[in-house]
C-alpha positions in Angstrom: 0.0 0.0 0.0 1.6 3.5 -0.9 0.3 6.5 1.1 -0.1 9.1 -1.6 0.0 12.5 1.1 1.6 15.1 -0.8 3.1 15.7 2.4 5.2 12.5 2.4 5.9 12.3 -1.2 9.5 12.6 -2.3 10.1 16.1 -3.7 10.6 16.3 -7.3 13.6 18.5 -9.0 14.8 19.1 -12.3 16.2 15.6 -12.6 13.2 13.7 -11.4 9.8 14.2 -11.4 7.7 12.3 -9.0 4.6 10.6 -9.4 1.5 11.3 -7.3 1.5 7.8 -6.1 5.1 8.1 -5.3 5.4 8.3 -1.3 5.8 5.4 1.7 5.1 2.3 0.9 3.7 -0.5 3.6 3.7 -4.1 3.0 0.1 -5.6 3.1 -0.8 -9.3 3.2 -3.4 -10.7 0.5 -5.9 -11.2 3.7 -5.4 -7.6 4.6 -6.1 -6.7 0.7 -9.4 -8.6 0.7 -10.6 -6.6 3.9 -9.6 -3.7 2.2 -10.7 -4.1 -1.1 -14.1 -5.6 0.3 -15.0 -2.1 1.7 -14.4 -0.4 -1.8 -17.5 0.7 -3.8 -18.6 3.6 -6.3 -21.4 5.0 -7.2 -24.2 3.7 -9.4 -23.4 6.2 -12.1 -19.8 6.1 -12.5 -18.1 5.4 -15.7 -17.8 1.9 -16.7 -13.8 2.3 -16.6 -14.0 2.6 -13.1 -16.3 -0.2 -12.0 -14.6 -2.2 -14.4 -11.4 -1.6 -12.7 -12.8 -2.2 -9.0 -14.2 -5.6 -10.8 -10.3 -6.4 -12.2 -9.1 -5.3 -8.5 -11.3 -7.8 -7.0 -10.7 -10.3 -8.9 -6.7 -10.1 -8.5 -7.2 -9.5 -5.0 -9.3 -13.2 -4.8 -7.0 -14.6 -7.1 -3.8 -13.7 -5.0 -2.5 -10.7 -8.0 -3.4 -12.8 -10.7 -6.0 -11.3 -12.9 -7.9 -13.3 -15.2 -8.9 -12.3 -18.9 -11.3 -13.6 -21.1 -11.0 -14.7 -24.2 -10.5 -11.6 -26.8 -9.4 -9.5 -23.9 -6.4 -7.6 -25.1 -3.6 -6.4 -22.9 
């Protein structure tokens, strides 16, 4: 798990430019992923990208980081 505070995040300079999800980074157990990932939900009207992305999460989360595709599914 990375904790994105602005606050925490590595400073950039003209040799490197951080990204926002740049920043401390604590180890988390699968378990600890499900909890977490079991308390995620969006709203009924977001885009289809995003549920579709919380569906993928899921899914790699219950599958231990292995997402599945189906057939057709490019990368």
């Amino acid at each position: 798990m990375i904790n994105c505070n602005i606050k925490l995040r590595p400073r950039a300079s003209a040799g490197m430019i951080y990204s926002e999800l740049s920043g401390p980074q604590t180890p988390i157990t699968w378990e600890e992923a499900g909890v977490l990932i079991g308390m995620a939900s969006l709203p009924g009207n977001s885009p289809s990208w995003r549920l579709q992305w919380l569906a993928m999460m899921k899914e790699a989360v219950a599958n231990k980081g292995s997402a599945k595709r189906t057939s057709g599914e490019q990368r």
